[in-house]
PDB file of N, CA, C and O in Angstrom, chain B, residues numbered from 101:
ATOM      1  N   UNK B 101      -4.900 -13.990  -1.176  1.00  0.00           N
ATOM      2  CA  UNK B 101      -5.905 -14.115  -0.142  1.00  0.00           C
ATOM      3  C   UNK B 101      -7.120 -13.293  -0.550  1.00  0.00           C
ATOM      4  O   UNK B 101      -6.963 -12.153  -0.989  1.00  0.00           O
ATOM      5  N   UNK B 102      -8.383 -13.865  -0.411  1.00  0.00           N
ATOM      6  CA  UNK B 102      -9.878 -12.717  -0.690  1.00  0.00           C
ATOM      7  C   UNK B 102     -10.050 -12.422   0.364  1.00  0.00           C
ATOM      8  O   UNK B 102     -10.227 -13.138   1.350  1.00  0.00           O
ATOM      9  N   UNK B 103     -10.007 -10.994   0.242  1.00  0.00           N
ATOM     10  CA  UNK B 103     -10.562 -10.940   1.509  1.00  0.00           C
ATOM     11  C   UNK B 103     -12.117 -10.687   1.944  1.00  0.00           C
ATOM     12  O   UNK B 103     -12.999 -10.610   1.087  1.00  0.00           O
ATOM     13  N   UNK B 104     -12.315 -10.596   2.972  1.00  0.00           N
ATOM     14  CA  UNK B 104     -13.959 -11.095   3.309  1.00  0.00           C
ATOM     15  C   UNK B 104     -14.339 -10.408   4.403  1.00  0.00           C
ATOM     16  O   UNK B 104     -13.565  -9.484   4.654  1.00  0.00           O
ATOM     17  N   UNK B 105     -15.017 -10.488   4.960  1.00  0.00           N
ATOM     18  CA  UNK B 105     -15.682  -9.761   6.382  1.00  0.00           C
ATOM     19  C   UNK B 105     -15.274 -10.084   7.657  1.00  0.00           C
ATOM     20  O   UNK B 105     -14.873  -9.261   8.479  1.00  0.00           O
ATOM     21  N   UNK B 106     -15.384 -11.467   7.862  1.00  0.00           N
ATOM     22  CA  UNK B 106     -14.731 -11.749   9.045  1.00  0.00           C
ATOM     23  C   UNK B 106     -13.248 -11.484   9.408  1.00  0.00           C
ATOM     24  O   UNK B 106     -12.723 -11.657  10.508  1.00  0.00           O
ATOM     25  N   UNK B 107     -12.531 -10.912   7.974  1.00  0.00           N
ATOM     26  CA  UNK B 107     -10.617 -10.846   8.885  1.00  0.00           C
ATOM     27  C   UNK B 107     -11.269  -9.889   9.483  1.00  0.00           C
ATOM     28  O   UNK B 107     -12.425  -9.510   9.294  1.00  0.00           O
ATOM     29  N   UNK B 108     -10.220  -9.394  10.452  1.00  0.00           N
ATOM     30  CA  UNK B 108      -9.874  -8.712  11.035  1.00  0.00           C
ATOM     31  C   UNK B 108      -8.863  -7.367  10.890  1.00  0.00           C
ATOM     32  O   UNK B 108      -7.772  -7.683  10.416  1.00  0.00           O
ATOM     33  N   UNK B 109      -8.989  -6.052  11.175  1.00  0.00           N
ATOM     34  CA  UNK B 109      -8.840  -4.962  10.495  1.00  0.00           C
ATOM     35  C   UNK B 109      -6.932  -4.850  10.451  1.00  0.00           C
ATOM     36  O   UNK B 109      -6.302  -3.898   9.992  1.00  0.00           O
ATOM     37  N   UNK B 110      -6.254  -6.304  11.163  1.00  0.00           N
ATOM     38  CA  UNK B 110      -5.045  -5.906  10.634  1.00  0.00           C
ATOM     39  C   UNK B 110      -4.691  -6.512   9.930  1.00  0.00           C
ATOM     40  O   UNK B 110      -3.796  -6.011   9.249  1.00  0.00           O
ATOM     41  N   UNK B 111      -5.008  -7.630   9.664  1.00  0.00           N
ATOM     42  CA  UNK B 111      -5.187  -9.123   8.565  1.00  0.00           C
ATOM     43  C   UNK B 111      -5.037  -8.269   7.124  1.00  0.00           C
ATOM     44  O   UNK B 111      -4.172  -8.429   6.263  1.00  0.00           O
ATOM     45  N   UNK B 112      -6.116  -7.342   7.135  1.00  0.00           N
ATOM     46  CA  UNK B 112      -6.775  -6.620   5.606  1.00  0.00           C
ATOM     47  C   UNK B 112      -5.555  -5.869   5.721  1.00  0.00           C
ATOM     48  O   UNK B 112      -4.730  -6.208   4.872  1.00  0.00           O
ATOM     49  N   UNK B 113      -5.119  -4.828   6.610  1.00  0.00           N
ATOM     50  CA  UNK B 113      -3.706  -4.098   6.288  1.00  0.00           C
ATOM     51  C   UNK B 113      -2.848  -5.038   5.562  1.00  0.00           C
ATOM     52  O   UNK B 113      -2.565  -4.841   4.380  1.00  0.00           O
ATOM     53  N   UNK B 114      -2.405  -6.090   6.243  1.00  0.00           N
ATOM     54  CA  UNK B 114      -1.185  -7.290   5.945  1.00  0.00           C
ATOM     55  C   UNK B 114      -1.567  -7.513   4.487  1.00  0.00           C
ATOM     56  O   UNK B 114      -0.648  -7.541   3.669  1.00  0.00           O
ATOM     57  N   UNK B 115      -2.875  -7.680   4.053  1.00  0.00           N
ATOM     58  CA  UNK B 115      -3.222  -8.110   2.732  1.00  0.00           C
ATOM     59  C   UNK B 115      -3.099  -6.599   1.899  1.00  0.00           C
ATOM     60  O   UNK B 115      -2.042  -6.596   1.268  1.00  0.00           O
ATOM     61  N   UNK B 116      -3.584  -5.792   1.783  1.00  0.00           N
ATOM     62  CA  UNK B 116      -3.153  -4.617   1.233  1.00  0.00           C
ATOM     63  C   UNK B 116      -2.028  -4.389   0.729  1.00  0.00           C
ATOM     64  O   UNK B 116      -1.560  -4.412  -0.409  1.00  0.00           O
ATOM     65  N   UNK B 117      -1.459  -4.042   2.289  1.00  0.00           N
ATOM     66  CA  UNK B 117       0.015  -3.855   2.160  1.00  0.00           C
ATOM     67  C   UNK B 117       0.665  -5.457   1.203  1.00  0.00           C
ATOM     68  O   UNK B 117       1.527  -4.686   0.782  1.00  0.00           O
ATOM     69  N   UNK B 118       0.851  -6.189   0.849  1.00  0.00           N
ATOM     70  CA  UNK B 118       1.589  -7.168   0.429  1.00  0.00           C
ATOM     71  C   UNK B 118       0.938  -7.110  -1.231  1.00  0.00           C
ATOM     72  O   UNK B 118       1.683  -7.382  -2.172  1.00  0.00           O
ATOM     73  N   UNK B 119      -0.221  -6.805  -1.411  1.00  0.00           N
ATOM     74  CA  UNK B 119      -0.631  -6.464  -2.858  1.00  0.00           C
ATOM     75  C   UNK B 119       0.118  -5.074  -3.436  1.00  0.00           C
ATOM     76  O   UNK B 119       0.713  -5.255  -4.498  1.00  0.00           O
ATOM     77  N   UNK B 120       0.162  -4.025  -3.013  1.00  0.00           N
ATOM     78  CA  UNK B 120       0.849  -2.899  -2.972  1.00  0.00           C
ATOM     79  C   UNK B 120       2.131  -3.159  -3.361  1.00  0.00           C
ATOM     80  O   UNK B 120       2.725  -2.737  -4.353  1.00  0.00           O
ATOM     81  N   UNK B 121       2.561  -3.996  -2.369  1.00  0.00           N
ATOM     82  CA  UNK B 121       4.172  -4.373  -2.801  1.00  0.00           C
ATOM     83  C   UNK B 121       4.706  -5.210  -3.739  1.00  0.00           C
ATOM     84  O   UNK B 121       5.891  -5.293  -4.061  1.00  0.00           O
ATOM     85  N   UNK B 122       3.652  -5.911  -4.221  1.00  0.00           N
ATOM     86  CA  UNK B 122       3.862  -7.390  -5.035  1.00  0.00           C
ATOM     87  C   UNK B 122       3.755  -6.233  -6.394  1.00  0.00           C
ATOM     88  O   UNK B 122       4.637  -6.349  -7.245  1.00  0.00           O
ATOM     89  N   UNK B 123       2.667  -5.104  -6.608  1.00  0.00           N
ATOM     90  CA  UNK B 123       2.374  -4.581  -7.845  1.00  0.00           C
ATOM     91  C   UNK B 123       3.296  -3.424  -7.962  1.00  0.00           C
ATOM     92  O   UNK B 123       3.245  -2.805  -9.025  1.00  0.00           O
ATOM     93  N   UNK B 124       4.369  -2.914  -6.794  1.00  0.00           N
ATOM     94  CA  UNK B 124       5.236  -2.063  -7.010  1.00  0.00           C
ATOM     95  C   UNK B 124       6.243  -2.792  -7.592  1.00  0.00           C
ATOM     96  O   UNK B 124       6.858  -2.279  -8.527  1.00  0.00           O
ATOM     97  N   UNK B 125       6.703  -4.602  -6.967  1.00  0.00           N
ATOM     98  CA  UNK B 125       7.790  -5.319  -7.487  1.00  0.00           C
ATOM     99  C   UNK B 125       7.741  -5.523  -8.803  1.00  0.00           C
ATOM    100  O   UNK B 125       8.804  -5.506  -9.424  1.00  0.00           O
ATOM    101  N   UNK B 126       6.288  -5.796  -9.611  1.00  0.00           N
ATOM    102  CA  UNK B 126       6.057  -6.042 -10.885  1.00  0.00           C
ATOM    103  C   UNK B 126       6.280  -5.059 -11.843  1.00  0.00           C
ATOM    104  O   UNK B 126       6.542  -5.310 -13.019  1.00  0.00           O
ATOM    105  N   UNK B 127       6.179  -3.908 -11.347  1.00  0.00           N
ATOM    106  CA  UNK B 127       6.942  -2.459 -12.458  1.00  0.00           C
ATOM    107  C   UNK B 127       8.362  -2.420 -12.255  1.00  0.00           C
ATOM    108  O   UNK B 127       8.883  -1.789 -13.175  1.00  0.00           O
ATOM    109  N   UNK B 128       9.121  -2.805 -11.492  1.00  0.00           N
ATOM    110  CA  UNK B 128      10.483  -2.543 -11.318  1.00  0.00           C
ATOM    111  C   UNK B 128      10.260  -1.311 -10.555  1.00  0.00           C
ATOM    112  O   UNK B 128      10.855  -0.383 -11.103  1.00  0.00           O
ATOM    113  N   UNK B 129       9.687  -0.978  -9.594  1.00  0.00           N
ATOM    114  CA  UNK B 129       9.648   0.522  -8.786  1.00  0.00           C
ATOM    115  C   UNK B 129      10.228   0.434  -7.153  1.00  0.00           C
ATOM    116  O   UNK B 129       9.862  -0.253  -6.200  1.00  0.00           O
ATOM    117  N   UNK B 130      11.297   1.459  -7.308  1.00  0.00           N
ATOM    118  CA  UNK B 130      11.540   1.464  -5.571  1.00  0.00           C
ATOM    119  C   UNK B 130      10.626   2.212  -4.976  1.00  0.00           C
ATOM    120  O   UNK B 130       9.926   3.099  -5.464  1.00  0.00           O
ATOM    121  N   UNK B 131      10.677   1.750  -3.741  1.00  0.00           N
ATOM    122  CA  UNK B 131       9.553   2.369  -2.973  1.00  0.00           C
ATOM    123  C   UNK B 131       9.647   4.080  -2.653  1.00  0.00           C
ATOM    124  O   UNK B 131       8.782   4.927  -2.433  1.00  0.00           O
ATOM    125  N   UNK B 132      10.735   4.114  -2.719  1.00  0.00           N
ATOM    126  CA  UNK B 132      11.132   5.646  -3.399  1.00  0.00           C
ATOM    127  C   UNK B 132      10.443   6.535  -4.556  1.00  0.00           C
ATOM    128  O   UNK B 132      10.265   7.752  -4.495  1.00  0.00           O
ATOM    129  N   UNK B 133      10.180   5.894  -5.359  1.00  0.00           N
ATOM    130  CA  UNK B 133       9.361   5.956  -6.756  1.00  0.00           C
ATOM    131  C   UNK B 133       8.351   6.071  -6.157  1.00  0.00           C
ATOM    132  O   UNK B 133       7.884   7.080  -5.630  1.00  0.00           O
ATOM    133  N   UNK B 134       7.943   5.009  -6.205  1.00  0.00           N
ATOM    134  CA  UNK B 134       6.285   4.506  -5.861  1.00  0.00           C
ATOM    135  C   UNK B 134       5.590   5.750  -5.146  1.00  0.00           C
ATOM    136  O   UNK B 134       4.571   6.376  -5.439  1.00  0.00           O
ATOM    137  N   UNK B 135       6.475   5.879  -4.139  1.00  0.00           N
ATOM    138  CA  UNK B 135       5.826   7.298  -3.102  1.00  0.00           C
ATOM    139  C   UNK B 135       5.737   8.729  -3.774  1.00  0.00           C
ATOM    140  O   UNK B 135       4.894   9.578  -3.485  1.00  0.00           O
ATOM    141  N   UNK B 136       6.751   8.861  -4.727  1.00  0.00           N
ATOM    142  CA  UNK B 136       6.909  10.225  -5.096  1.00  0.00           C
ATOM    143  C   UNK B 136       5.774  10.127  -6.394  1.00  0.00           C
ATOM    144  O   UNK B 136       5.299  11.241  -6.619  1.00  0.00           O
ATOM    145  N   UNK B 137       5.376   9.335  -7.059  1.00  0.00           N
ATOM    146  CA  UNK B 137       4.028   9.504  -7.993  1.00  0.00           C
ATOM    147  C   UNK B 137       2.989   9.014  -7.330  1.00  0.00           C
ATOM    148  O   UNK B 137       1.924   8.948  -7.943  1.00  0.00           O
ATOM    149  N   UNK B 138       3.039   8.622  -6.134  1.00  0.00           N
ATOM    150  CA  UNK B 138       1.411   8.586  -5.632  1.00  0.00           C
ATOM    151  C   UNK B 138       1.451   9.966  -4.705  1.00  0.00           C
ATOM    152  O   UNK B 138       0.447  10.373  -4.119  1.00  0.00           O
ATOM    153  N   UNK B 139       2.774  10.647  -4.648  1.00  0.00           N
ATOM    154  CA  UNK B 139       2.599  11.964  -4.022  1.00  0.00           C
ATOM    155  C   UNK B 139       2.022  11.772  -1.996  1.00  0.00           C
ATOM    156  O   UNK B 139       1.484  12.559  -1.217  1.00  0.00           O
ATOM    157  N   UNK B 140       2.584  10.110  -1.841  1.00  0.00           N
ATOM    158  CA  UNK B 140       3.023  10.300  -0.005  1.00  0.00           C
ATOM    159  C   UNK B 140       4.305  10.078   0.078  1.00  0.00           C
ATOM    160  O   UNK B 140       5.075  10.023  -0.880  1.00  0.00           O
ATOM    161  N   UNK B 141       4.542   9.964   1.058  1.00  0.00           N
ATOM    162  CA  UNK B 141       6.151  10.170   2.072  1.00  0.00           C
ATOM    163  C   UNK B 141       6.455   8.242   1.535  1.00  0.00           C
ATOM    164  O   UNK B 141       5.824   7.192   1.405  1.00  0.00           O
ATOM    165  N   UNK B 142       7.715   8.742   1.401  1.00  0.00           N
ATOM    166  CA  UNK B 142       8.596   7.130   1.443  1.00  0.00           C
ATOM    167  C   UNK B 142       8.343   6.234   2.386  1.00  0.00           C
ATOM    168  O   UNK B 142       8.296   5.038   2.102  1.00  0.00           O
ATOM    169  N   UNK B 143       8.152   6.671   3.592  1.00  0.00           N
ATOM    170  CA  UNK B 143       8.283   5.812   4.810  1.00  0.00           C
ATOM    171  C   UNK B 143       6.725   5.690   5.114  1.00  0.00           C
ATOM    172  O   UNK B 143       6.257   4.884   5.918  1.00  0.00           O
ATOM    173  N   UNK B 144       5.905   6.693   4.284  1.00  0.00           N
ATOM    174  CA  UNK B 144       4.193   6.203   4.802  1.00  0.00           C
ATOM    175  C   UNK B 144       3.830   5.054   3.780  1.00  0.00           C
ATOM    176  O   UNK B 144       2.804   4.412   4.003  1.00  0.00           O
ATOM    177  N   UNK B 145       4.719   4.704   2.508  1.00  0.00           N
ATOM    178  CA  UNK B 145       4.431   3.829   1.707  1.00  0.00           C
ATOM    179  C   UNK B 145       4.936   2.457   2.666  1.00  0.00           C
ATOM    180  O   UNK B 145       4.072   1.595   2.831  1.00  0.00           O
ATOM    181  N   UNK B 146       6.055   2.266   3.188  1.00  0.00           N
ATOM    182  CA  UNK B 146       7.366   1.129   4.246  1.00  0.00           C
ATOM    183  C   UNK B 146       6.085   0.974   4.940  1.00  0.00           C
ATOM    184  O   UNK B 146       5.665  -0.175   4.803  1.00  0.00           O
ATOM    185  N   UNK B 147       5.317   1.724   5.638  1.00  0.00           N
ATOM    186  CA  UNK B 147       4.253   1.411   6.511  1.00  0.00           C
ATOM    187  C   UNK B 147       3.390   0.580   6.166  1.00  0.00           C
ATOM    188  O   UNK B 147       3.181  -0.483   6.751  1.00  0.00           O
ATOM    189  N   UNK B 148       2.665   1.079   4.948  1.00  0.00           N
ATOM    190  CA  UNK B 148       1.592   0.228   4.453  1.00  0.00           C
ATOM    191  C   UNK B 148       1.602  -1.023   3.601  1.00  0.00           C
ATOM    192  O   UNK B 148       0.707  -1.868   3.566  1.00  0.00           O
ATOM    193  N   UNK B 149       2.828  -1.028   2.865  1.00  0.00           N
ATOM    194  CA  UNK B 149       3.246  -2.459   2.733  1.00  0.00           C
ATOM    195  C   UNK B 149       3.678  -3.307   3.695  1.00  0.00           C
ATOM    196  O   UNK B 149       3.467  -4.510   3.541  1.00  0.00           O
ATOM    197  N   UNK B 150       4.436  -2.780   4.992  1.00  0.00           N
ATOM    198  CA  UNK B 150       4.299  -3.761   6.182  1.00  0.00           C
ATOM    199  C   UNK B 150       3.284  -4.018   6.908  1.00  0.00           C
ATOM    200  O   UNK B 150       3.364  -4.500   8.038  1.00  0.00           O
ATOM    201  N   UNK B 151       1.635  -3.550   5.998  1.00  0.00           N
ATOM    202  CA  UNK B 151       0.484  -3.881   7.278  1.00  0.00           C
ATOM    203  C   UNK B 151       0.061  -2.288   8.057  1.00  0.00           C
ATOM    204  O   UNK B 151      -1.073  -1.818   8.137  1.00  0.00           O
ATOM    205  N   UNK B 152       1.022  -1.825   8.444  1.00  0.00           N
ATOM    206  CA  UNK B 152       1.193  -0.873   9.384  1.00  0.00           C
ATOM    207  C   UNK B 152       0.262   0.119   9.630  1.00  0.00           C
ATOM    208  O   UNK B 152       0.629   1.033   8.892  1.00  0.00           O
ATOM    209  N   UNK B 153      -0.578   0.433  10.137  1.00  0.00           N
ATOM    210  CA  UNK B 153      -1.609   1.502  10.273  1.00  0.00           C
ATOM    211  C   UNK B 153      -1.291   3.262   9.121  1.00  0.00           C
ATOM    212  O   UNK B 153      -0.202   3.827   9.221  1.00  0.00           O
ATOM    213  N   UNK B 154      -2.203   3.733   8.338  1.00  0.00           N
ATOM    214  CA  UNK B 154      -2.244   4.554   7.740  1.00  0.00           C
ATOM    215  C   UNK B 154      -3.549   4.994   7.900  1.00  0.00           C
ATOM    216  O   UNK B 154      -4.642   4.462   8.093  1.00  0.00           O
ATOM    217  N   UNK B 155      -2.971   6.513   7.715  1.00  0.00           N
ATOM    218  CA  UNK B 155      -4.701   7.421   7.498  1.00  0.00           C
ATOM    219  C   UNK B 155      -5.415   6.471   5.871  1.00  0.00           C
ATOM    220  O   UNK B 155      -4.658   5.900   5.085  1.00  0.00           O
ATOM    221  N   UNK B 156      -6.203   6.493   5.780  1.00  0.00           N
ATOM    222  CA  UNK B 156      -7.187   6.307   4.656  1.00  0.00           C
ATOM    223  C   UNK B 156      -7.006   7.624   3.301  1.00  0.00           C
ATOM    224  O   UNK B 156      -7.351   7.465   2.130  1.00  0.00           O
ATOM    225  N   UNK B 157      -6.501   8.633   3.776  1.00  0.00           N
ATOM    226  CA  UNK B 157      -6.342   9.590   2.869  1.00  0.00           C
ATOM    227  C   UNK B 157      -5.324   9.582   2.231  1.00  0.00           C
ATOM    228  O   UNK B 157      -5.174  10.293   1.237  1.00  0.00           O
ATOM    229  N   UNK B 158      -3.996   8.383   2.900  1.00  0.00           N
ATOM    230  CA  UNK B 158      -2.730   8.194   2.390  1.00  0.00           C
ATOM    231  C   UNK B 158      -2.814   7.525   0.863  1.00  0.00           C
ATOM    232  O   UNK B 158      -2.178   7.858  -0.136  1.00  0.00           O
ATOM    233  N   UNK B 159      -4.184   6.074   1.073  1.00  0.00           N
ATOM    234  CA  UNK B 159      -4.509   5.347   0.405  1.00  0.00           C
ATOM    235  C   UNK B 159      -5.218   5.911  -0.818  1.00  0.00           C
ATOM    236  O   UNK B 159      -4.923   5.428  -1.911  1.00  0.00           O
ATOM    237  N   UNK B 160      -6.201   6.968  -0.741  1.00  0.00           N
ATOM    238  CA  UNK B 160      -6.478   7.419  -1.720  1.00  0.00           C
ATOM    239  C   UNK B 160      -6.131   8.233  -2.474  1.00  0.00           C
ATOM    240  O   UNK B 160      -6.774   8.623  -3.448  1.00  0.00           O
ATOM    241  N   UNK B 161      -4.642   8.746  -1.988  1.00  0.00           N
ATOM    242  CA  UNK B 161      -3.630   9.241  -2.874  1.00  0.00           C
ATOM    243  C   UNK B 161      -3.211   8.416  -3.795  1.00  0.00           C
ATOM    244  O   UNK B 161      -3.169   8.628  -5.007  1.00  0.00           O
ATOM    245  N   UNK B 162      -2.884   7.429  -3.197  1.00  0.00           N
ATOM    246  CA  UNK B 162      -2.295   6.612  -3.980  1.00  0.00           C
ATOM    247  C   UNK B 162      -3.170   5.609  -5.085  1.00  0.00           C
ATOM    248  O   UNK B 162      -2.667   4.666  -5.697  1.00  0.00           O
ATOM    249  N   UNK B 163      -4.353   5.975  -5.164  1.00  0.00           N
ATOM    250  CA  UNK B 163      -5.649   4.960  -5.950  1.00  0.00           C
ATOM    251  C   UNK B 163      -5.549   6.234  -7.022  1.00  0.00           C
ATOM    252  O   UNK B 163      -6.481   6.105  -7.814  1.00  0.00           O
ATOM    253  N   UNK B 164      -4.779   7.385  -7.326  1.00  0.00           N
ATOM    254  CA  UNK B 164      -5.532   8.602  -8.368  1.00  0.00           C
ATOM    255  C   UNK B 164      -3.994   7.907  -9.419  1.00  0.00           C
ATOM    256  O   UNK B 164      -4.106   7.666 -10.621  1.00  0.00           O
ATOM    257  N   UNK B 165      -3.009   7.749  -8.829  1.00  0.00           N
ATOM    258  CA  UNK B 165      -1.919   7.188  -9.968  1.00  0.00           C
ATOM    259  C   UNK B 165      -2.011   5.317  -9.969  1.00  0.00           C
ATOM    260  O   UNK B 165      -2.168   4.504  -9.058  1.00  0.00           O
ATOM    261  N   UNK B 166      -1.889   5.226 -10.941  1.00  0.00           N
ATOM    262  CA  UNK B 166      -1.898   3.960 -12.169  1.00  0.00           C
ATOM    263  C   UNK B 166      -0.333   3.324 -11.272  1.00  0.00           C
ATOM    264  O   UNK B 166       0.690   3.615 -11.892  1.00  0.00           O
ATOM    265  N   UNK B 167      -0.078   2.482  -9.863  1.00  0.00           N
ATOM    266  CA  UNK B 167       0.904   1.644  -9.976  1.00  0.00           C
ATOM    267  C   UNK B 167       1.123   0.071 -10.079  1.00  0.00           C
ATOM    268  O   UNK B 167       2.261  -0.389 -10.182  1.00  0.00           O
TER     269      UNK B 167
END
């Protein structure tokens, strides 16, 4: 999906979150992993691949490691 201006701010979560998860599935990484080298909580990663509301500061933890 591109996203664009008109979605709507949970649409873009849903899309996030499902890119996140598609590029954690493509390394072979549990979400266990994934969280402990982007350095957030296991369950704030479960969040944001389900869409789920996150601080913005969660996200840019996770933009400083390569997943």
């Amino acid at each position: 999906m591109k996203i664009t201006a008109p979605l709507a701010d949970a649409a873009i979560l849903v899309e996030l979150g499902s890119r996140i998860a598609r590029l954690r599935l493509e390394r072979n990484l549990k979400q266990a992993e994934l969280a402990a080298q982007a350095g957030i909580g296991k369950r704030t990663l479960e969040r944001m691949e389900a869409g789920g509301p996150t601080e913005l500061i969660h996200l840019g933890r996770s933009e400083e490691h390569t997943f």
